[in-house]
C-alpha positions, -999 to 999 in steps of 0.1 A, spaced: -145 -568 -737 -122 -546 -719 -108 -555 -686 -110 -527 -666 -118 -548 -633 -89 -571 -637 -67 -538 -645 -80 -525 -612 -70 -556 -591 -35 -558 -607 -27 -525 -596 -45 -532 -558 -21 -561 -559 10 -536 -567 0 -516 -542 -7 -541 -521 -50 -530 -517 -71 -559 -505 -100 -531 -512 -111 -508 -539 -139 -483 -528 -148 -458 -556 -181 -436 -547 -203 -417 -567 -198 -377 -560 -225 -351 -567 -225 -336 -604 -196 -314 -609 -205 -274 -628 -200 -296 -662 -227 -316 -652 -200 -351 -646 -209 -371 -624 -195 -404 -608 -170 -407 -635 -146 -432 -621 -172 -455 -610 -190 -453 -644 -159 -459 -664 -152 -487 -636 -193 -506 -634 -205 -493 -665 -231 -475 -643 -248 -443 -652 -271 -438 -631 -265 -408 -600 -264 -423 -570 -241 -460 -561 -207 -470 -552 -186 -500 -563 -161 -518 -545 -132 -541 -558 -117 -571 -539 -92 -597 -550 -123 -618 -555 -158 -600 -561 -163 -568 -582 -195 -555 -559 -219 -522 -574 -242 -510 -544 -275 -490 -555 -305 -482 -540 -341 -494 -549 -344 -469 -578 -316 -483 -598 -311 -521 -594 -321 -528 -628 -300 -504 -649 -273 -514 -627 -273 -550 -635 -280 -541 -672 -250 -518 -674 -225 -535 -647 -233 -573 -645 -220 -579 -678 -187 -564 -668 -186 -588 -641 -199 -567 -612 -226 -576 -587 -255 -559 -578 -263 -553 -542 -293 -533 -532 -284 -511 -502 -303 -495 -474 -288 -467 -451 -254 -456 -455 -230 -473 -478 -200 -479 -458 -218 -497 -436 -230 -520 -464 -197 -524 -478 -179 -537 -446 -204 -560 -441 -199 -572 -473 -159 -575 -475 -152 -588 -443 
């Protein structure tokens, strides 16, 4: 399996990142979207963002998607969390 995760948190720790936020933009004119978090999570679906830590790998959908994000992203070792309202605020309730 490839290590994308750990590859991620080496360079956070060159850099000296405690946190990894990667969103998922609207499609581009080629009809992209989200490419840097699906190559990250493994997710395909539209709409989520992931976040990296030293210590958790986290993928934060909505309702609609919980279960192709934990068949696509779990078994690259993220987490699912289900999210309600605005990310961000999600996410630093989550990595504090």
């Amino acid at each position: 399996m490839d290590d994308r995760v750990g590859r991620v948190r080496a360079g956070m720790a060159e850099a000296g990142l405690d946190a990894l936020y990667v969103s998922g933009p609207v499609d581009d004119v080629f009809g992209r979207h989200a490419a840097n978090r699906r190559y990250l999570s493994g997710f395909t679906g539209s709409a989520g963002a992931a976040v990296v830590t030293g210590e958790r790998a986290i993928l934060a959908v909505d309702f609609r998607y919980i279960e192709q994000a934990e068949g696509e992203s779990v078994p690259l070792g993220f987490e699912v969390l289900r999210i309600a309202g605005r990310e961000r605020t999600s996410f630093a309730e989550v990595v504090r």
